[in-house]
N, C-alpha and C positions, 0 to 999 in steps of 0.2 A: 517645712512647706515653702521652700524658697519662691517666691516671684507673690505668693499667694498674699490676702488681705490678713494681715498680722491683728487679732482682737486685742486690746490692754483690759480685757474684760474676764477673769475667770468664773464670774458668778453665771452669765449665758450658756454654758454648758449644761447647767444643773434645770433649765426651764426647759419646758414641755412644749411651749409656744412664746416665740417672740412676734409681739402687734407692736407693728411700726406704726405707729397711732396717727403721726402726720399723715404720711403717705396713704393711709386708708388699706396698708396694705400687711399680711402676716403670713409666719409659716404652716399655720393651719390654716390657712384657707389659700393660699396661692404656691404653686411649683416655680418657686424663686429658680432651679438649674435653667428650669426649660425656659425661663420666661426671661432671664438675664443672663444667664451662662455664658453666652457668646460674646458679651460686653469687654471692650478693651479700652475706648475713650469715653470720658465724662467730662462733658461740658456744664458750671454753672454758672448762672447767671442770675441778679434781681430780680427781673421781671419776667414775669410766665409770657406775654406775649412775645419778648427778646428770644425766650428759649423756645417759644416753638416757630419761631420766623426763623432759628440758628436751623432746628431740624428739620423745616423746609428746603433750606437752600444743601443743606449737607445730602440730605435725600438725592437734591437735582445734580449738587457735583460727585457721589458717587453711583449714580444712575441707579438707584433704590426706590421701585414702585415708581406706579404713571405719572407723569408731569402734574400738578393741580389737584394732586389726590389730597385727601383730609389726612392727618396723624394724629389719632384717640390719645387724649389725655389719659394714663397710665394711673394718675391718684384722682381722678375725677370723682370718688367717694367723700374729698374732703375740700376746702379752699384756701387750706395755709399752703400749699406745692403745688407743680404742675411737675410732669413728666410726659417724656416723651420718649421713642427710641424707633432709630432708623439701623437694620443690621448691628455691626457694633460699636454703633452710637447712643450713647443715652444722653439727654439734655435736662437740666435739674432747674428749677427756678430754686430762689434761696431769700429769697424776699432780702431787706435791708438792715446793715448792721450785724454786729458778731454775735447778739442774743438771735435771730434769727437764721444767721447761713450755720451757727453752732449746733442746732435743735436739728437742721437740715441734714447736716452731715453725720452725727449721729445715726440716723438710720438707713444714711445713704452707705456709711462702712459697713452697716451690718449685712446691708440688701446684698454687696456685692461679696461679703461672706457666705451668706448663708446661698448663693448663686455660684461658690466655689469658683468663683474669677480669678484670672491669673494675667500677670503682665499687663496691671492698668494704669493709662495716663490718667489724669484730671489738671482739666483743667478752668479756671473760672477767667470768664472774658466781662468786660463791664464797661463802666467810662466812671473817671476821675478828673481832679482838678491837676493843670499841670503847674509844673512851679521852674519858669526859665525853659519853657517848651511852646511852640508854637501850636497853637488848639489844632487839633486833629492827627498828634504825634500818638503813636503806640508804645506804652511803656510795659515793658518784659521786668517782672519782678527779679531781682536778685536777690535780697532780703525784703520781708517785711520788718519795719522798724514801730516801735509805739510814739506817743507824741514827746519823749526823751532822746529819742535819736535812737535807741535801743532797739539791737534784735532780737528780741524777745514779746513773750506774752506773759504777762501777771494774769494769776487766774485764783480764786479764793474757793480752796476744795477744803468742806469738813472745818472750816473757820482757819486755814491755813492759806498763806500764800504759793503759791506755786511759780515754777519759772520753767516756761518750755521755750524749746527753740523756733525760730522762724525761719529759718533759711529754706530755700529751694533749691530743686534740685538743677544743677549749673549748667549737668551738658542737655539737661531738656530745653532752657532759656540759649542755648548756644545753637539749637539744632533751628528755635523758634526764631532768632534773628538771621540766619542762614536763610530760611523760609522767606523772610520779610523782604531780604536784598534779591532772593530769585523773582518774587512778586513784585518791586520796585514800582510802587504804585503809593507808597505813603512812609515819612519819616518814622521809624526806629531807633526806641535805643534800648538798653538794658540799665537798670538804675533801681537802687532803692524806692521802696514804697511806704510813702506812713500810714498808717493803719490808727484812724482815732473814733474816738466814742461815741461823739456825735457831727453833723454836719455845720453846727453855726461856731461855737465858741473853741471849739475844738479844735478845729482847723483856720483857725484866726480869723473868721468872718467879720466885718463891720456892719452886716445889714439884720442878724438875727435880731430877737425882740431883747434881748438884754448883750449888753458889750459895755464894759469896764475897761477898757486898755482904749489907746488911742492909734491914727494909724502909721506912727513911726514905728510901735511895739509891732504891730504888725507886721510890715515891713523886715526888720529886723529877724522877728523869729523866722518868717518864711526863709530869708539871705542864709540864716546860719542853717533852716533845714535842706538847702540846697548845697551849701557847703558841705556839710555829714554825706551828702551822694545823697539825697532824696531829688524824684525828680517828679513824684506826683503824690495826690494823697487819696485815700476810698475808706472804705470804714470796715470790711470784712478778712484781709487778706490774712492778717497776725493767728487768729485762728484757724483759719485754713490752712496754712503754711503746718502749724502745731499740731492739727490733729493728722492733718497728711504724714506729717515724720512718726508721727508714733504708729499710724497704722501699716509703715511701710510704703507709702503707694507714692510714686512720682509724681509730682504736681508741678505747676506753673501759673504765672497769674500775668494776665494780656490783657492789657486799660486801655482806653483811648483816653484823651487827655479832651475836655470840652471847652479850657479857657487856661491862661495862663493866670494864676494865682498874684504873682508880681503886676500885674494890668487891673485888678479889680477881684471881685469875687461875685457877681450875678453872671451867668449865663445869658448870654445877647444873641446868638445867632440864631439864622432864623432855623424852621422846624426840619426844613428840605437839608441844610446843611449838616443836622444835628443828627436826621436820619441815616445818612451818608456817612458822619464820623462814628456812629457806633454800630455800623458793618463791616467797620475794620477790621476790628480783633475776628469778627467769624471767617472773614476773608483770611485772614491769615491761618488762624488755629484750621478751617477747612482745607488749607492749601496742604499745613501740616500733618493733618489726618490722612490724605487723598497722596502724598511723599509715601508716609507710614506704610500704606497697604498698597506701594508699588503702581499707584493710577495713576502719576503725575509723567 
C-alpha cells in the first residue's frame, strides 16, 4: 500500500474497535473514510487556539466556506486535543513536550489509517528559542537532535532502550524554504533542531527555580550547540520526526524563533510582535499548502 499510512502495530488488526480515547473519537462510533478520507495536509501545533487561528486563515486563503464562519472542534468530547479540518486540511493541537504531542500522534496515525489516507504531509509549526538567529527568523528542521547533539531519540520500550531516527524528510524542508524565498516577507533558514525534556534546565536557562551551572557553562554549551548546526531548540520535534519515519508519512517542522538564546533567555517582546512572529510558520506552511493544490 504504497503512499498509504504504514501501522508498526500488528495487534490492531485482531480488535473489533479502536477508541482513540484522546480525541473522543472511535471506529464504532464515527465513519473515519467519510469524515477524513480526503485529508492530505496535517498541521500541528501546542496550542488549540494557534491551530484553530492556523484553520481560520487556511480556510480564508483557500476560499473554503464564508469569510467569519465558525470551524467545530472535531474532539470537543474531550480537552486534552482540539481538531479542526478545512477540505483537506486538518489542524491538530498537541499540547506541550514529547509526553503530550507522543499520545497525540499515536491516534492521529491511526485516525488517518483507519480514514485510508494516502499521500500525506504533516507538518508541526510552533515557536522556539533561536540560538545565533535574529528573533522572528523561521527555522525548517533538517534533523532533530537531543540535548547531545545526536540525531536520534532514546525511547525505554518494555525496560529496554531504543534508538529511532530523527531526520526529516529533505525535499519537503527544500520545497518549504523555496516557499519562504517566493513569500520574502521574513528570514529563513534550514538548520538543525534540539529537541529537550524540559523548558528551564534543559535548554540551559538561568532564570528556572533550580540552576546549578553558571552562565559561561551556559554560554559555552549553547556556542558548541550552534557549532553541531543547531540553530533553535523546542521540546517536541525528536518524536515527531520518529514516529513520522516509522509510519511512513512526510513530515517537516517550521519554528519561528521568539528570542535569540546567546542575548538572554526570558522572552521581552511585546504581545503585538509576538503575535506577529508566530503567524509565520502558518504563512508560510499556508503558502505551501495553496503551491501544493496548484492555487498559488
Amino acid at each position: 500500500r504504497e503512499n498509504f499510512i504504514h501501522l508498526c502495530n500488528p495487534h490492531l488488526e485482531k480488535m473489533k474497535e479502536d477508541i482513540l480515547y484522546h480525541f473522543a473519537l472511535g471506529t464504532g462510533t464515527h465513519d473515519f473514510p467519510t469524515l477524513f478520507g480526503d485529508v492530505k495536509f496535517v498541521c500541528v501545533g501546542g496550542s488549540p487556539s494557534r491551530m484553530k487561528a492556523f484553520i481560520t486563515y487556511i480556510a480564508e486563503e483557500l476560499g473554503l466556506g464564508s469569510p467569519g464562519c465558525d470551524h467545530p472542534n472535531i474532539c470537543a468530547g474531550t480537552d486534552r486535543y482540539a481538531m479542526y479540518k478545512v477540505g483537506p486540511v486538518l489542524s491538530v493541537s498537541h499540547g506541550m513536550g514529547i509526553p503530550s504531542i507522543s499520545i497525540m500522534l499515536h491516534e492521529l496515525i491511526k485516525l488517518l489509517y483507519h480514514a485510508k489516507c494516502s499521500d500525506i504531509t504533516i507538518i508541526r509549526i510552533g515557536t522556539s528559542g533561536g540560538i545565533g538567529l535574529e528573533p522572528g527568523s523561521v527555522v525548517i528542521t533538517r534533523q532533530s537532535v537531543d540535548a547531545t547533539f545526536k540525531p536520534q531519540l532514546e525511547q525505554v520500550v518494555l525496560g529496554k532502550t531504543v534508538i529511532r531516527s530523527t531526520d526529516l524528510d529533505e525535499q519537503l524542508a527544500k520545497e518549504l524554504m523555496q516557499c519562504s524565498k517566493e513569500i520574502g516577507q521574513f528570514n529563513t533558514v534550514i538548520g538543525n533542531t534540539m529537541c529537550t525534556l524540559d523548558f528551564y534546565e534543559g535548554q540551559g536557562r538561568l532564570d528556572g527555580a533550580i540552576c546549578l551551572y553558571d552562565e559561561e557553562e551556559k554560554l559555552q554549551y549553547l556556542k558548541n550547540a550552534y557549532e553541531s548546526g543547531v540553530r533553535n531548540i523546542e521540546m517536541e520535534s525528536s518524536v515527531f520526526a520518529a514516529m513520522c519515519n516509522l509510519s511512513g508519512v512526510k513530515a517537516a517542522v517550521v519554528c519561528v524563533t521568539l528570542l535569540n538564546r546567546l542575548e538572554g533567555d526570558q522572552i521581552s517582546s511585546s504581545h503585538d510582535v509576538l503575535v506577529e512572529y508566530q503567524q509565520r510558520p502558518q504563512k508560510l506552511v499556508g503558502y505551501f499548502i495553496k503551491k501544493s493544490l496548484g492555487k498559488v
